[in-house]
Biopython code that builds the backbone (N, CA, C, O; Angstrom):
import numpy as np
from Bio.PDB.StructureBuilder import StructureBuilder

atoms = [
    (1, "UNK", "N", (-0.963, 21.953, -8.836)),
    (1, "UNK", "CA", (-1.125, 20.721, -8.084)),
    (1, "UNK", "C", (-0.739, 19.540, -8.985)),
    (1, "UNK", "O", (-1.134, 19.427, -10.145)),
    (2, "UNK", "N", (-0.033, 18.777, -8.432)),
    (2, "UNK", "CA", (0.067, 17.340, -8.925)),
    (2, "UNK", "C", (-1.076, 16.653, -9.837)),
    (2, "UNK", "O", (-2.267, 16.861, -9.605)),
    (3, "UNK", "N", (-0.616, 15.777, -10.945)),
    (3, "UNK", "CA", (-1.270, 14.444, -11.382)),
    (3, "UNK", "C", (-1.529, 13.707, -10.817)),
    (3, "UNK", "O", (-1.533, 12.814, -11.664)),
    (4, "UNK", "N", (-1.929, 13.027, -9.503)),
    (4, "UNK", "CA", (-1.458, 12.090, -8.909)),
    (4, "UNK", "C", (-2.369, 10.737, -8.838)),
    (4, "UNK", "O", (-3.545, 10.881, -8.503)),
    (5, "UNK", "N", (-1.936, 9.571, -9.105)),
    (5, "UNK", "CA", (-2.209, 8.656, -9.827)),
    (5, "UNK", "C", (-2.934, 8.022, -8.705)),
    (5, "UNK", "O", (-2.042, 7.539, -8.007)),
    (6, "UNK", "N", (-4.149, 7.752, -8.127)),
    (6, "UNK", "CA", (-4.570, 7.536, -7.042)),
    (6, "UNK", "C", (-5.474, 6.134, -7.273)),
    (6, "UNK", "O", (-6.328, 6.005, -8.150)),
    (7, "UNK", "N", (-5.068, 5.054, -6.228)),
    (7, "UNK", "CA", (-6.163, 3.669, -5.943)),
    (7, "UNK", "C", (-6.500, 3.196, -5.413)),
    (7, "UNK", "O", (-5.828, 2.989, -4.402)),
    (8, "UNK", "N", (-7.457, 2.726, -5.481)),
    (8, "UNK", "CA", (-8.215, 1.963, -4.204)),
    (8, "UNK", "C", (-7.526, 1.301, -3.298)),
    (8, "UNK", "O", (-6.362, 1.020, -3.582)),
    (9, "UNK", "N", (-8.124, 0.856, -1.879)),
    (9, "UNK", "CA", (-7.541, -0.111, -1.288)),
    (9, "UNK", "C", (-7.472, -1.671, -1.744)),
    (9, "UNK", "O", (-6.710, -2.542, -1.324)),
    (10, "UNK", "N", (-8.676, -1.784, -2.905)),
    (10, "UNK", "CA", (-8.755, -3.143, -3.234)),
    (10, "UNK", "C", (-7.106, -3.446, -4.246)),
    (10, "UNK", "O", (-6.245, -4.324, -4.188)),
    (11, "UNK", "N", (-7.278, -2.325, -5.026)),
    (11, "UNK", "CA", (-6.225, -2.502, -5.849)),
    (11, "UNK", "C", (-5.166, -2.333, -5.118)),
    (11, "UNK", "O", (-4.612, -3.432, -5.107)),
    (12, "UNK", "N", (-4.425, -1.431, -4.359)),
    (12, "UNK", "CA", (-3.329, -1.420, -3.824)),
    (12, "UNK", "C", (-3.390, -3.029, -2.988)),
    (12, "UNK", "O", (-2.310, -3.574, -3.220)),
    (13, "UNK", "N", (-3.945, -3.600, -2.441)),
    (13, "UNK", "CA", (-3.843, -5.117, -2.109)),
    (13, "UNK", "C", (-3.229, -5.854, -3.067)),
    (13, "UNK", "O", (-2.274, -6.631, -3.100)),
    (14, "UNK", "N", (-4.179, -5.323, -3.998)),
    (14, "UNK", "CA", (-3.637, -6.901, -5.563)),
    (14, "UNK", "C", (-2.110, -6.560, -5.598)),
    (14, "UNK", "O", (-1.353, -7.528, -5.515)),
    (15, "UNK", "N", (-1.526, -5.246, -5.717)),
    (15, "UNK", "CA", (-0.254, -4.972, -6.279)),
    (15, "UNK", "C", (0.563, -5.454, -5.106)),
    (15, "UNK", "O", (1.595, -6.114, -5.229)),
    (16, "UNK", "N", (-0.150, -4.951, -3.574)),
    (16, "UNK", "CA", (0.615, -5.624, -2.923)),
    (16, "UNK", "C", (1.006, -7.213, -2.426)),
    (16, "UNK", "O", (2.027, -7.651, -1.897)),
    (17, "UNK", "N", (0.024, -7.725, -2.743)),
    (17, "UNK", "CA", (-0.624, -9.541, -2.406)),
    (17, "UNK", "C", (-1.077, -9.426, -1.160)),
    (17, "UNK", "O", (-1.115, -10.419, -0.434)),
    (18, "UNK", "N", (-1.485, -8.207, -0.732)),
    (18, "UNK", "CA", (-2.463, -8.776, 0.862)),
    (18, "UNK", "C", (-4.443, -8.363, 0.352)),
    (18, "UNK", "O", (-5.183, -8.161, -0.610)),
    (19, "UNK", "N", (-4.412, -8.443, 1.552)),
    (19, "UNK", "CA", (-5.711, -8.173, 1.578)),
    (19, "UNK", "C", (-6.007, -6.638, 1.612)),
    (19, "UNK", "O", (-5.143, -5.782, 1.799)),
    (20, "UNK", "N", (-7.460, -6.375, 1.390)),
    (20, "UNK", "CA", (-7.872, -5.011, 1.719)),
    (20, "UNK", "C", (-7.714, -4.224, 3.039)),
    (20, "UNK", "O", (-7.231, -3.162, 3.428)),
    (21, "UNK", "N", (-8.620, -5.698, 3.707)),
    (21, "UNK", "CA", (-8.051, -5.270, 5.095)),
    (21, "UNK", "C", (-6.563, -4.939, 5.833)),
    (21, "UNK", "O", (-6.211, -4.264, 6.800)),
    (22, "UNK", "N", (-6.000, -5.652, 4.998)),
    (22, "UNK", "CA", (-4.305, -5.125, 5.231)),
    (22, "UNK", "C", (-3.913, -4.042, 5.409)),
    (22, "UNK", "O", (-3.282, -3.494, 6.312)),
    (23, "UNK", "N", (-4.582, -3.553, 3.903)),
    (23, "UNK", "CA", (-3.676, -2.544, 3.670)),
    (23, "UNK", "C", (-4.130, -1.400, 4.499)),
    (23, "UNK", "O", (-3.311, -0.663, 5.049)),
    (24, "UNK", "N", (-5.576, -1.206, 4.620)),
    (24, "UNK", "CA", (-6.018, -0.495, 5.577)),
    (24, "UNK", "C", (-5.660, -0.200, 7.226)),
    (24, "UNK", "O", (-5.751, 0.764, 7.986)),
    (25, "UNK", "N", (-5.221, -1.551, 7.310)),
    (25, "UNK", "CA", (-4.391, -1.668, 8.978)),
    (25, "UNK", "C", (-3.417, -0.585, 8.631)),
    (25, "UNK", "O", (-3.262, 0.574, 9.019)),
    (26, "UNK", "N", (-2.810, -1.367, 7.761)),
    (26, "UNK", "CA", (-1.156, -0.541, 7.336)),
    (26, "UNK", "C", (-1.433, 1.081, 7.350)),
    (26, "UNK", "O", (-0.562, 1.870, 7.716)),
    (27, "UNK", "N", (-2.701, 1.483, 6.925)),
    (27, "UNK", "CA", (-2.627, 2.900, 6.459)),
    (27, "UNK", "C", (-2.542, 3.774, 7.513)),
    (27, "UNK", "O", (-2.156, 4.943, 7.526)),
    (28, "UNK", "N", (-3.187, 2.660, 8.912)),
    (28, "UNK", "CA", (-3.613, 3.087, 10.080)),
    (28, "UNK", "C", (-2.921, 3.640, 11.029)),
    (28, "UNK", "O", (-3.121, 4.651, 11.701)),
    (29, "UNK", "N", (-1.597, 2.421, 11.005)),
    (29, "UNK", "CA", (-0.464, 2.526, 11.539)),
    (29, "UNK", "C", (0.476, 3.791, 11.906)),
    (29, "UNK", "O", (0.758, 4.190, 13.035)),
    (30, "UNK", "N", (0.882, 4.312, 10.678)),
    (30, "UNK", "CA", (0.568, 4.160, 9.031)),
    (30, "UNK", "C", (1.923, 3.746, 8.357)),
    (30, "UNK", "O", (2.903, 4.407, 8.015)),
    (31, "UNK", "N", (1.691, 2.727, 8.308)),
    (31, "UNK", "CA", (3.034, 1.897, 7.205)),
    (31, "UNK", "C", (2.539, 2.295, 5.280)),
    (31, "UNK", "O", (3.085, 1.826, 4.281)),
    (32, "UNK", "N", (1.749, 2.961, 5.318)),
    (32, "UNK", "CA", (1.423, 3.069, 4.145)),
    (32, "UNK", "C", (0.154, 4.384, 3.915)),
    (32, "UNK", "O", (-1.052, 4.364, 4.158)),
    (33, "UNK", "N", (0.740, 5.099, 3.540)),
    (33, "UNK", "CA", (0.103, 6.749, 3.687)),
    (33, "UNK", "C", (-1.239, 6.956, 2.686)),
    (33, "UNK", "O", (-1.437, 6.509, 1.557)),
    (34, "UNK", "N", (-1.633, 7.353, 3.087)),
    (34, "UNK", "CA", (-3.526, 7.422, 2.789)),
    (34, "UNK", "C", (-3.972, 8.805, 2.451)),
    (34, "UNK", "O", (-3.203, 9.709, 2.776)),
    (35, "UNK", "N", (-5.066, 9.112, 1.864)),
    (35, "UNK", "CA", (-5.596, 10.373, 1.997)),
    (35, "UNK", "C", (-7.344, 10.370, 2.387)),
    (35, "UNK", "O", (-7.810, 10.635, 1.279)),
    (36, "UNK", "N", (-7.943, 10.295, 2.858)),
    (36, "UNK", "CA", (-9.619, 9.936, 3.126)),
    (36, "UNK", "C", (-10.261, 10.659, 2.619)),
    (36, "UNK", "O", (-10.531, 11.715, 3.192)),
    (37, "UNK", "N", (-10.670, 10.428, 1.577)),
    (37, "UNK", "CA", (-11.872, 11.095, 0.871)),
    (37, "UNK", "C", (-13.217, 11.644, 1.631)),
    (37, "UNK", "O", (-13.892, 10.972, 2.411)),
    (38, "UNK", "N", (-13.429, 12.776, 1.312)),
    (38, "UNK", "CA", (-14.604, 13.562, 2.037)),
    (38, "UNK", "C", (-15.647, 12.573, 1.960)),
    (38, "UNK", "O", (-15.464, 11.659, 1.156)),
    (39, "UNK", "N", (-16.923, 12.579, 2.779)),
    (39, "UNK", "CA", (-18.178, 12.278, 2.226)),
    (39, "UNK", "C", (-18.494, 10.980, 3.141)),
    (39, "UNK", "O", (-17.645, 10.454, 3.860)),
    (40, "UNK", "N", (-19.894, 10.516, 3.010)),
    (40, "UNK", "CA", (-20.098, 9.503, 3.811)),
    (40, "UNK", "C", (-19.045, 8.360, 4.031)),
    (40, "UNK", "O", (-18.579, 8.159, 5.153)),
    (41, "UNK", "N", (-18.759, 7.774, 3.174)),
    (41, "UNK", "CA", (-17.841, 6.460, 3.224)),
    (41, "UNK", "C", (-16.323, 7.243, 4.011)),
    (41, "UNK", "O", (-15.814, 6.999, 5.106)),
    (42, "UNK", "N", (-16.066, 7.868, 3.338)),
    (42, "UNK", "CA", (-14.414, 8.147, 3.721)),
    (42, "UNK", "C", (-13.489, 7.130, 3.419)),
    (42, "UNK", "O", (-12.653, 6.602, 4.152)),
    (43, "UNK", "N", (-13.813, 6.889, 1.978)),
    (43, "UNK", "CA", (-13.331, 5.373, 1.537)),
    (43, "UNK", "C", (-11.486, 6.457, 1.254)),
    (43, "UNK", "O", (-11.354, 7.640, 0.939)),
    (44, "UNK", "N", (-10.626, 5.613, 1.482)),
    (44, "UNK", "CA", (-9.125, 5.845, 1.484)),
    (44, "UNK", "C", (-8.532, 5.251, 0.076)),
    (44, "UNK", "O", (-8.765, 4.187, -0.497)),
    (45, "UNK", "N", (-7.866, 6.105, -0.186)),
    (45, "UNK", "CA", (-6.733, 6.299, -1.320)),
    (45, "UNK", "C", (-5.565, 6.070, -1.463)),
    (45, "UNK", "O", (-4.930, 6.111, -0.409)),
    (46, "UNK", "N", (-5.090, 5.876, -2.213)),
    (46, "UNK", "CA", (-3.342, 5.479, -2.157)),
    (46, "UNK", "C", (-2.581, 6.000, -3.542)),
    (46, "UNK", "O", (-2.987, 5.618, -4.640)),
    (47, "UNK", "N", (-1.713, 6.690, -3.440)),
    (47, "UNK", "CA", (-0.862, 6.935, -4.162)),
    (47, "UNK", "C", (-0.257, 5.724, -5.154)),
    (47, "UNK", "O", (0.088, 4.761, -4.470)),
    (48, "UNK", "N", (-0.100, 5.581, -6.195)),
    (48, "UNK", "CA", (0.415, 4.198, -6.839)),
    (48, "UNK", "C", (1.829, 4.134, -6.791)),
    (48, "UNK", "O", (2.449, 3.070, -6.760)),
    (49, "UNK", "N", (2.567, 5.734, -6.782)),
    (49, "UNK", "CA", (3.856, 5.275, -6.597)),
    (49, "UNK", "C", (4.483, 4.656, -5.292)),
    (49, "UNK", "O", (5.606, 4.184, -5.115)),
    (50, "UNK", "N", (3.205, 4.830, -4.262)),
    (50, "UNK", "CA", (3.641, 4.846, -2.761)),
    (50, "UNK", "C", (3.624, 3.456, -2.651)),
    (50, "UNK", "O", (4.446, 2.750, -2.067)),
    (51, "UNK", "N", (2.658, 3.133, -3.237)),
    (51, "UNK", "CA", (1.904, 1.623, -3.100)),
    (51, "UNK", "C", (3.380, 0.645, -3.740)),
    (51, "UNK", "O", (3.876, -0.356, -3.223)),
    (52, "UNK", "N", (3.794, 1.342, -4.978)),
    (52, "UNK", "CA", (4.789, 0.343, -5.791)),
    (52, "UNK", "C", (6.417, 0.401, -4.635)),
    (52, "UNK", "O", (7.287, -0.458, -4.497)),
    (53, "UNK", "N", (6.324, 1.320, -4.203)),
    (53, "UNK", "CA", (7.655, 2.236, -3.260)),
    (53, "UNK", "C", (7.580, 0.817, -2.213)),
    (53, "UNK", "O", (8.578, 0.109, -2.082)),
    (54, "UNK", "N", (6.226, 0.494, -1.470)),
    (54, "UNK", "CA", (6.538, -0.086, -0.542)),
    (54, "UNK", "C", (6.343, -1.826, -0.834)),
    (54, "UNK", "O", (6.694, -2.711, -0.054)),
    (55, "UNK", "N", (5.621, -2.034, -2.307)),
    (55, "UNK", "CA", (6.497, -3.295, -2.376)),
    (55, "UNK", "C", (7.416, -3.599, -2.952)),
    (55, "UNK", "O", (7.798, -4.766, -3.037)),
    (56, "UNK", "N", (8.226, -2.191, -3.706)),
    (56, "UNK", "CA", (10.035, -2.560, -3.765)),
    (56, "UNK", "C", (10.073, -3.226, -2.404)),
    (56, "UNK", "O", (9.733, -4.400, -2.258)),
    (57, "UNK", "N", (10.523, -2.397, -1.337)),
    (57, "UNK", "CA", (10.512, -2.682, -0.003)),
    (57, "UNK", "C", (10.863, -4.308, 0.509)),
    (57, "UNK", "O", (11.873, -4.955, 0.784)),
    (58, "UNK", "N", (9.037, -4.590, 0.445)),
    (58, "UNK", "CA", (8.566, -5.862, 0.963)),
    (58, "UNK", "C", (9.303, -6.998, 0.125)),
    (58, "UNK", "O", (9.547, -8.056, 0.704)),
    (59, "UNK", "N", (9.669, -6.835, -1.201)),
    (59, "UNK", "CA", (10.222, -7.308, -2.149)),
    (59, "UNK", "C", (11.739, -7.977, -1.404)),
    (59, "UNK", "O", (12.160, -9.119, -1.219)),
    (60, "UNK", "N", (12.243, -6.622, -1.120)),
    (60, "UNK", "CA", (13.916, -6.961, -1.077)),
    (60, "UNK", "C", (14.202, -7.559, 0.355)),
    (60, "UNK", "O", (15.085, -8.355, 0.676)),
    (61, "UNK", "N", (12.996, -6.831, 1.319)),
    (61, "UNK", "CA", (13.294, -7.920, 2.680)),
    (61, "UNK", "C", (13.021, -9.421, 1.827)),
    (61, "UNK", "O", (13.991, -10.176, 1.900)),
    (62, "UNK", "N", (12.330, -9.733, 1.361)),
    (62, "UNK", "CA", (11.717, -11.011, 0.891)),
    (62, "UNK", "C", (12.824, -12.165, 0.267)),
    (62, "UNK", "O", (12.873, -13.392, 0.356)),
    (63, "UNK", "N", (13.554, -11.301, -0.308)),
    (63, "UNK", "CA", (14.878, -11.944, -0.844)),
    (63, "UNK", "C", (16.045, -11.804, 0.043)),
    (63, "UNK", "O", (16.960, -12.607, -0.140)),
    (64, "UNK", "N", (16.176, -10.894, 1.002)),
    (64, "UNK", "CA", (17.064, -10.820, 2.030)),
    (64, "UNK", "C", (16.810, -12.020, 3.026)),
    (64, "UNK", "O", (17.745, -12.574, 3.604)),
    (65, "UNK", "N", (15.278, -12.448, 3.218)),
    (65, "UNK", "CA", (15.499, -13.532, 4.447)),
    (65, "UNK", "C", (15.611, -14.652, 3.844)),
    (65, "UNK", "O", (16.027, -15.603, 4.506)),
    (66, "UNK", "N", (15.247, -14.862, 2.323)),
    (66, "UNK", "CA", (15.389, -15.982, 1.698)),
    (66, "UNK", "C", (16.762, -16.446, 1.448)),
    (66, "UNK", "O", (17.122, -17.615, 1.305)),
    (67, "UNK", "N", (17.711, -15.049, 1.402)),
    (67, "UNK", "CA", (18.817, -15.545, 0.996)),
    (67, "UNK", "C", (19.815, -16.065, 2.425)),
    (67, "UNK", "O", (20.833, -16.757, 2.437)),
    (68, "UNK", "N", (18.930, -15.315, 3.753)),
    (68, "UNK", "CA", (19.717, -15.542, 4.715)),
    (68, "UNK", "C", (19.546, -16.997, 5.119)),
    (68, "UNK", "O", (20.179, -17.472, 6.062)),
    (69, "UNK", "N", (18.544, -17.810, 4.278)),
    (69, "UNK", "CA", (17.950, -19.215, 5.230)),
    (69, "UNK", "C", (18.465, -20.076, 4.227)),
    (69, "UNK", "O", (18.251, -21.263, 4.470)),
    (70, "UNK", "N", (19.145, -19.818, 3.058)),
    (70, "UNK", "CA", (20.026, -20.833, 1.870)),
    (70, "UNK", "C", (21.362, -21.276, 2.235)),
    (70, "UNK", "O", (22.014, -21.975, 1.459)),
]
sb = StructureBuilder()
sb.init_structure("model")
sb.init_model(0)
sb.init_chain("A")
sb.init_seg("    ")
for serial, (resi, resn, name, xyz) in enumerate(atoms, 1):
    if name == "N":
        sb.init_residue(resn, " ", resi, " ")
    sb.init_atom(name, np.array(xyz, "f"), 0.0, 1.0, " ", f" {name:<3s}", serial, name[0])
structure = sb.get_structure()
């Protein structure tokens, strides 16, 4: 089995600049893939490369509409 580098929703926010609640929408969707931890909470996880994968992403739209409005 994999290493796999796993983080919170708080942190995957910071890396992404939204909120917790964001990212959780997103997971819901799922614009952003999750795994739910057993146990009362069922607090959700995130992959860090997935997390970094999708703000390359958000990144390059970001400069794509910026560059389309110059």
């Amino acid at each position: 089995m994999p290493n796999l580098d796993l983080i919170s929703a708080v942190e995957a926010g910071e890396i992404l600049g939204v909120s917790r609640d964001t990212v959780l929408r997103w997971a819901s969707v799922p614009r952003l893939a999750s795994v739910k931890l057993p146990g009362a909470t069922g607090a959700r996880v995130f992959e860090r490369a997935e997390v970094l994968r999708l703000k390359s992403a958000l990144d390059a739209l970001a400069e794509q509409a910026e560059a389309a409005t110059a």
